[in-house]
ChimeraX commands (.cxc) that place a marker at each C-alpha (Angstrom):
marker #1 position 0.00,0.00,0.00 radius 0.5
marker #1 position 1.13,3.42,-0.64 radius 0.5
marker #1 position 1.52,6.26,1.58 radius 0.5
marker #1 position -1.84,7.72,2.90 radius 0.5
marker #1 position -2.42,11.43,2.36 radius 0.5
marker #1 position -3.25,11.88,6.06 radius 0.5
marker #1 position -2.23,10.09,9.16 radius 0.5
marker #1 position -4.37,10.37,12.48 radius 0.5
marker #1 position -2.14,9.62,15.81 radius 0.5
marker #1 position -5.08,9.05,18.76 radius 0.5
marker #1 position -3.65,8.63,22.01 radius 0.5
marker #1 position -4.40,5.05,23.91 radius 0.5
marker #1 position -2.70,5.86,26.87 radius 0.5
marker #1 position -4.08,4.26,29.92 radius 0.5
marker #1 position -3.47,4.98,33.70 radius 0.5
marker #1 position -5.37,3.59,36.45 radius 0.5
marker #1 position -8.73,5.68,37.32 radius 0.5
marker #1 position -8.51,8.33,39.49 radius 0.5
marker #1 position -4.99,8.94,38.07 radius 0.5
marker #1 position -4.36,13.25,38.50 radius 0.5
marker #1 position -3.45,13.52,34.76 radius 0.5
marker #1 position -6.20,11.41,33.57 radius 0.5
marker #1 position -5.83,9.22,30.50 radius 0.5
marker #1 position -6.99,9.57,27.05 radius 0.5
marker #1 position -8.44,5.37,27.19 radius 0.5
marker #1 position -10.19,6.24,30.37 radius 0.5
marker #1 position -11.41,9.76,28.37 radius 0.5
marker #1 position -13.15,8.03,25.85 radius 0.5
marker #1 position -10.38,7.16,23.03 radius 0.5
marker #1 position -11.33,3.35,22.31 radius 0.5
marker #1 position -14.58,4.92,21.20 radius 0.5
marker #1 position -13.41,7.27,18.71 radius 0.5
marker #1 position -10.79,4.76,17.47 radius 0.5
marker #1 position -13.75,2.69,16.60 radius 0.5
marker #1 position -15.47,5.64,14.75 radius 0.5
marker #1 position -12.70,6.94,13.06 radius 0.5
marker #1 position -12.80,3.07,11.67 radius 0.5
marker #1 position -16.45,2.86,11.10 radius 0.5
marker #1 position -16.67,6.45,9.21 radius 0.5
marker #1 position -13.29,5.83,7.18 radius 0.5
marker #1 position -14.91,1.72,5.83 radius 0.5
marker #1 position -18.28,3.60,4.99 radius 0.5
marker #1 position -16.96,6.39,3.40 radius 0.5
marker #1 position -14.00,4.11,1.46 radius 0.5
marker #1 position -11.23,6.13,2.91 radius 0.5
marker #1 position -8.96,3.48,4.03 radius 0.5
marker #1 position -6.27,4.75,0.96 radius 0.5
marker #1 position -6.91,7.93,2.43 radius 0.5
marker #1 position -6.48,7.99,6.13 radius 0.5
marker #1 position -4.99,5.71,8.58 radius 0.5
marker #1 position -5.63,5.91,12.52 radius 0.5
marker #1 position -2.48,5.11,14.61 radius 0.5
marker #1 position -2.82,4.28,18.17 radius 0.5
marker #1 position 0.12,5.70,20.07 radius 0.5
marker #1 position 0.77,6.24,23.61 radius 0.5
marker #1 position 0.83,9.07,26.38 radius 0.5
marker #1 position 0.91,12.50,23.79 radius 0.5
marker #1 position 1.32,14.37,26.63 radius 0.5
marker #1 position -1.50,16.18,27.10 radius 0.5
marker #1 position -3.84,13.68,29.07 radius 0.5
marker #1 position -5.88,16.08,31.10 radius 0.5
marker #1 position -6.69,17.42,27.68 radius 0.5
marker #1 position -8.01,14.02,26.03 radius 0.5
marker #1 position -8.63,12.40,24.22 radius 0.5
marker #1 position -5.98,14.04,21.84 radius 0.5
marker #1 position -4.45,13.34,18.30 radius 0.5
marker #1 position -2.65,15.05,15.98 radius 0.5
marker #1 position -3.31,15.32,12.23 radius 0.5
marker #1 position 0.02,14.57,9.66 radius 0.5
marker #1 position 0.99,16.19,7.67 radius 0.5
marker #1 position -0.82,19.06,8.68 radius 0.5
marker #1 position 0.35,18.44,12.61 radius 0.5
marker #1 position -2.74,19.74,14.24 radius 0.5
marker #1 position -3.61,18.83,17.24 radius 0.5
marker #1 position -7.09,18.11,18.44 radius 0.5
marker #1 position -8.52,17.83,22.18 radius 0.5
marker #1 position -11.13,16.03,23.93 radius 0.5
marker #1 position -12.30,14.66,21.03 radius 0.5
marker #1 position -15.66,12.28,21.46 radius 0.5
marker #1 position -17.42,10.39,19.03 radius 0.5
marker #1 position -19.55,12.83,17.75 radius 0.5
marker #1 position -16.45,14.34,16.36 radius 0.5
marker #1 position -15.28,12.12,14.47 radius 0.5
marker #1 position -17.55,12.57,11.07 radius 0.5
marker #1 position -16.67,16.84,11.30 radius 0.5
marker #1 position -12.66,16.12,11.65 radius 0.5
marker #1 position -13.24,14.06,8.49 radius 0.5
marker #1 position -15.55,16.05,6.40 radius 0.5
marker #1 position -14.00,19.69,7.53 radius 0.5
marker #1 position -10.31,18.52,7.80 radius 0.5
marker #1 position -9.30,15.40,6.52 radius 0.5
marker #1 position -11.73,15.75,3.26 radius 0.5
marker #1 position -11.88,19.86,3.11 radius 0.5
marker #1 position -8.88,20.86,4.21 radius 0.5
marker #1 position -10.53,22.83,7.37 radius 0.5
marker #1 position -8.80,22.71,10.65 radius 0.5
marker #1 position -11.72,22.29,13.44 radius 0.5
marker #1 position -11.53,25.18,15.62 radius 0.5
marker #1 position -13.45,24.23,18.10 radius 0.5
marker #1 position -11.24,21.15,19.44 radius 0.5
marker #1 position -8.06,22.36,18.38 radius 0.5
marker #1 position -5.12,22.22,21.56 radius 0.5
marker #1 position -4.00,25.89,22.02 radius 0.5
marker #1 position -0.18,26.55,21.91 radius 0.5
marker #1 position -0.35,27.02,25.57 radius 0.5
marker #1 position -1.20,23.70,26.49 radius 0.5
marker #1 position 2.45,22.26,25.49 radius 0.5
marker #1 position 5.82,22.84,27.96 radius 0.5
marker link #1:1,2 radius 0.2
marker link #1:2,3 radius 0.2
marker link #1:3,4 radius 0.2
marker link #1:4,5 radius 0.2
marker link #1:5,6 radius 0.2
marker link #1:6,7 radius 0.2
marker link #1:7,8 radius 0.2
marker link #1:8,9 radius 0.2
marker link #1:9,10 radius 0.2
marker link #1:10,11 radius 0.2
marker link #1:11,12 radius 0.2
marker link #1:12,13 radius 0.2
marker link #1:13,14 radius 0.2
marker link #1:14,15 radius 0.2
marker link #1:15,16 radius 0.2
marker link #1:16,17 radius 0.2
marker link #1:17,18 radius 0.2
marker link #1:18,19 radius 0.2
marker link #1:19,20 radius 0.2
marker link #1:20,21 radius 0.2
marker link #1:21,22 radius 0.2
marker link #1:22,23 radius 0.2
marker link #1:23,24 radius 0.2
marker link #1:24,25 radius 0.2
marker link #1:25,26 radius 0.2
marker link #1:26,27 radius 0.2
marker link #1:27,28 radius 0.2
marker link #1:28,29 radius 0.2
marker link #1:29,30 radius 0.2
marker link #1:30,31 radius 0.2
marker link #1:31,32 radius 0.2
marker link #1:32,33 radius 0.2
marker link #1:33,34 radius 0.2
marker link #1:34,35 radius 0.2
marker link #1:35,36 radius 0.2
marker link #1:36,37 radius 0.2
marker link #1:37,38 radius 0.2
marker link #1:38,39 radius 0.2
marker link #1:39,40 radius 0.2
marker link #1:40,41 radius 0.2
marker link #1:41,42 radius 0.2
marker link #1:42,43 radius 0.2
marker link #1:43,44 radius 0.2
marker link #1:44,45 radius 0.2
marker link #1:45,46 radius 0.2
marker link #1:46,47 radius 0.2
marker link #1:47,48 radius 0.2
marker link #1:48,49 radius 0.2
marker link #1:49,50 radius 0.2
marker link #1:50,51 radius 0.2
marker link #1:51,52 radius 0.2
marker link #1:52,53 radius 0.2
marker link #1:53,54 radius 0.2
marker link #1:54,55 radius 0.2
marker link #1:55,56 radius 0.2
marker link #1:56,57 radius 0.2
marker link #1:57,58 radius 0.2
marker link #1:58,59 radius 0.2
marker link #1:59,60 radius 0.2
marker link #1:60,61 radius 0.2
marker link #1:61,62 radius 0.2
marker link #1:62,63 radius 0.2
marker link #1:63,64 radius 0.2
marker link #1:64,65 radius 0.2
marker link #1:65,66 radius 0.2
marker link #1:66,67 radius 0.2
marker link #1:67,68 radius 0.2
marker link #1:68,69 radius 0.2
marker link #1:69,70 radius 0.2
marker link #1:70,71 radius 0.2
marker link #1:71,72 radius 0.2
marker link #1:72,73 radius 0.2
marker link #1:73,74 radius 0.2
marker link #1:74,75 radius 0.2
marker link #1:75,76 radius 0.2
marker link #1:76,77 radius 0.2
marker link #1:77,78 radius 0.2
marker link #1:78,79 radius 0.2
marker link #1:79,80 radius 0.2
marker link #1:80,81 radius 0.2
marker link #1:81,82 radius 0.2
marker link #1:82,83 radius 0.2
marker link #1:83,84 radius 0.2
marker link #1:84,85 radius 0.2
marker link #1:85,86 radius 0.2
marker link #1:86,87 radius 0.2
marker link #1:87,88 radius 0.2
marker link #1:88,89 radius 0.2
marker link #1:89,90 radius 0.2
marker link #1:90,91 radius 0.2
marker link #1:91,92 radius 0.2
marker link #1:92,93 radius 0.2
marker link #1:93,94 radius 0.2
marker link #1:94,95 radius 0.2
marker link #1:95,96 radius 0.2
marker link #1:96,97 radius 0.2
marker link #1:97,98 radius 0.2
marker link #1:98,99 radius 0.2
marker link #1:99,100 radius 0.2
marker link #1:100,101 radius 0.2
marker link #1:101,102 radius 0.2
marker link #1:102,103 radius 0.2
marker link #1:103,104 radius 0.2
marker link #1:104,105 radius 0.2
marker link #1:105,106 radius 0.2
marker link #1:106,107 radius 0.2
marker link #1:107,108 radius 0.2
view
């Protein structure tokens, strides 16, 4: 297979509950990992975008977080319901999503 256009990197970091950083897993990330795949098989993207689990991203109280590559945006507390407006405004229209994007300020 070729190189995809676009590369999501969705953090599965996991820490035990109660944990004071949190933890993207515990956040909700297994969920959109299982959108992302959903929406890319319906929509034939699969030669288009691939989803990479990775771990901590540093930014777990934040999460769940991923970053977008090429384009290396970075997106926070990202739910399911997200998943179809990442892919139609930024992965399909070039649109960076505002609205979840991780301000400069958030990284040390």
């Amino acid at each position: 297979m070729a190189k995809r256009p676009y590369y999501i990197f969705l953090c599965m970091n996991e820490r035990r509950p109660g944990h004071p950083k949190g933890c993207c897993v515990n956040n909700g990330s297994d969920a959109v990992r299982e959108r992302f795949a959903e929406v890319m098989t319906q929509e034939g993207m699969r030669d288009q975008l691939r989803v990479v689990r990775t771990s901590c991203l540093d930014n777990c109280s934040h999460g769940p977080t991923l970053v977008v590559y090429p384009d290396d945006v970075w997106y926070q507390g990202v739910q399911v319901e997200d998943v179809q407006e990442i892919i139609d405004s930024h992965i399909k229209g070039g649109r960076v999503v505002q609205r979840l994007v991780l301000p400069p300020e958030h990284f040390d």
